[in-house]
Residue, then its C-alpha position, 0 to 999 in steps of 0.5 A: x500500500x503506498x503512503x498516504x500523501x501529507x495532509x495539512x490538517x494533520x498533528x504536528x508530533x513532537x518527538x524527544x529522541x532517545x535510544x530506548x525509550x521515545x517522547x512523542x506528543x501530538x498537538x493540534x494545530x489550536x495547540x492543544x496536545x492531543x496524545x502523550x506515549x512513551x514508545x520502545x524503538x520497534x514501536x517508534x518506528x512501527x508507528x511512523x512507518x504505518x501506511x494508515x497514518x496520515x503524512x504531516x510534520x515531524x519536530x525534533x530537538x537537533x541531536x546525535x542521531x536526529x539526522x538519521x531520523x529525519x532522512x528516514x522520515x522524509x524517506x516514509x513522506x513525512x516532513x522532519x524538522x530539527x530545532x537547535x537543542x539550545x533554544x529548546x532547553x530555554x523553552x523547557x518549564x519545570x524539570x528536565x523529563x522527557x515529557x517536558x522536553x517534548x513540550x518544549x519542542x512544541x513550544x519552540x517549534x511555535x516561535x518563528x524566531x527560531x530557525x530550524x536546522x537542516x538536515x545532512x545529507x551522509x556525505x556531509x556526516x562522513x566528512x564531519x566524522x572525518x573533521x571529529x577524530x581528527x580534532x581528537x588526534x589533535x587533542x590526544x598529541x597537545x595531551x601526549x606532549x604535555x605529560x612528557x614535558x610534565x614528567x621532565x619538568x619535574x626532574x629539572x629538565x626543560x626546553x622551550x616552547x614549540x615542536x623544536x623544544x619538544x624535540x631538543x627536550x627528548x634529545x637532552x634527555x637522551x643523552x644521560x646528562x641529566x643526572x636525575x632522568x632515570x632508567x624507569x623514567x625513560x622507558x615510561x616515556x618511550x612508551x609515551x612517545x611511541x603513542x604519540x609518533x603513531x597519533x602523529x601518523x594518523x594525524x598525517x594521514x587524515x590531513x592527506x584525506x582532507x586535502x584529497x576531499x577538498x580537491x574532489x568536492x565542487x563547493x570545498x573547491x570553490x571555496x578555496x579560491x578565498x584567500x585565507x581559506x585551505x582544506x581544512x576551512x573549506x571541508x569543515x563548512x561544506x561538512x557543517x552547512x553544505x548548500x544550508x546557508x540559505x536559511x540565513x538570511x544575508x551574511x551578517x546573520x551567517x556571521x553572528x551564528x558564529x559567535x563573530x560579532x561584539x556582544x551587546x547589553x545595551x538599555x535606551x540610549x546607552x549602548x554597550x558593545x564587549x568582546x565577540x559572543x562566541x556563539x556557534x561552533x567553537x571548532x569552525x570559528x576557531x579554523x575562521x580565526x586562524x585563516x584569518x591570522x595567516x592573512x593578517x600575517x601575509x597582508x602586507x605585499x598584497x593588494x586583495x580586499x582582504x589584506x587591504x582591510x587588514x592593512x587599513x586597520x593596522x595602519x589605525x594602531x588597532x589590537x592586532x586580535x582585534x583586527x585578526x576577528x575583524x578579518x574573520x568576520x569578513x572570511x565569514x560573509x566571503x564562505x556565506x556568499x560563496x556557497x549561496x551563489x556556487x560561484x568562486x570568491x570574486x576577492x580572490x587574489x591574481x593568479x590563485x588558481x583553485x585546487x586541481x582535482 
């Protein structure tokens, strides 16, 4: 029997996902919630698969599997939504449950100011997968090292900062004239650097699969025609939001989303702008800040917008952080434009070719 096509008139369901056990409330479209029911897995999926069901919509909080189950609603002709989790938490009353959280889905999913999240395709989550245990290698190196350094420090064995005096710390504790860099201590951090040159390996490798995808996808390619922005830019934001920027509605909304605007707390007349908010995704912004620290490193023989901007600003004695979040901010409207329109960046300089596939 085939589905029965979506109906306007329908309940909205409003589903807290969970592994186990399922929230789902149904409301009409006056508000009123019609049916409360606590579902196991094979009955969540039974009933939205039933074919005498009617198809409408579907609204759930943005969360680990939620991507899953919007492909396979949308799969069964129903519509799915998903709610950014953190507007849903400010619309929770009373305690944490899974009923409450249900009906503050619904009560989110009434506020018009928010904007829904939308779905990923597999391919955007292989590549967010791909960015994750990278950033966890990435992680489990500055962790490795540090302990390393920790455990020499305590024997009054140091060196300087950086790859470099990491490598001269581990040869000065080789060679024996420390007096108090013992036998039992180097073969414990023999076995600690023999986990970090094998992270440092993975690490190579997966920087080598991040710049074969960034060649072989048309958007990461566009996008690295900024200058500012490499592979690792342009596969994080094609993971992330892929052709989704459309639901912002211009660049200066893309650029707020990611935490890259003064806060403000201002009453009346009287205004008052802080530091950036720091909304959004932390690891994005912070690859935005560091594309934005290489330009503003390299601006000085350019002449491309961007590095003009960084110049003027610089040239006003203004904070060097402050004209490298300035810069950022633009690199941020420069990727909203370019995976909007899929056209390379107009800003690009002379002679910077995009990435051969």
């Amino acid at each position: 029997m085939q589905p029965t096509p979506v109906t306007p008139n329908c309940p909205v369901h409003c589903v807290d996902l969970a592994k186990e056990k399922f929230q789902e409330h149904s409301f009409s479209h006056s508000g009123e919630c019609l049916k409360r029911r606590t579902l196991t897995r094979t009955q969540f999926v039974r009933l939205f698969a039933d074919p005498q069901l009617l198809r409408g919509l579907i609204v759930m909080e943005a969360c680990a599997s939620a991507n899953h189950w919007c492909r396979r609603f949308e799969a069964l002709g129903h519509r799915a939504l998903q709610l950014p989790a953190q507007f849903v938490a400010q619309h929770r009353i009373g305690s944490k449950n899974d009923g409450n959280d249900a009906d503050a889905i619904y009560a989110t999913h009434c506020d018009t100011r928010v904007r829904p999240v939308p779905t990923k395709t597999l391919a955007q989550q292989d590549l967010a997968a791909l960015h994750s245990a990278r950033y966890l290698l990435l992680k489990q190196r500055v962790q490795l090292s540090n302990q390393i350094r920790g455990l020499l420090a305590e024997r009054d064995c140091v060196a300087a900062q950086g790859a470099r005096g990491f490598e001269a710390l581990l040869s000065q504790a080789a060679s024996g004239e420390e007096a108090e860099v013992t036998e039992p201590l180097l073969a414990v951090i023999a076995i600690q650097l023999q986990l970090l040159r094998h992270v440092e390996r993975q690490l190579a490798e997966l920087d080598g699969e991040v710049e074969q995808l960034a060649r072989q996808l048309p958007q990461a390619r566009l996008l690295t025609s900024i200058f500012g922005v490499g592979p690792l830019i342009a596969t994080a934001f094609v993971a992330e939001y892929g052709a989704g920027v459309a639901r912002y509605a211009d660049a200066r909304q893309f650029a707020a989303s990611l935490g890259l605007v003064p806060r403000e707390h201002s009453s009346g007349k009287t205004r008052w702008l802080g530091g950036i908010t720091k909304r959004g995704d932390a690891e994005r912004r912070r690859l935005l800040v560091q594309g934005a620290s290489s330009v503003v490193r390299h601006c000085q023989p350019r002449q491309d917008p961007l590095s003009v901007l960084a110049r003027r600003l610089l040239e006003r004695h203004k904070c060097h952080k402050v004209v490298t979040l300035a810069v950022a901010n633009r690199l941020a409207r420069i990727i909203y434009a370019v995976l909007k329109h899929g056209q390379a960046s107009r800003l690009a300089p002379p002679g910077r070719p995009l990435l051969a596939a």
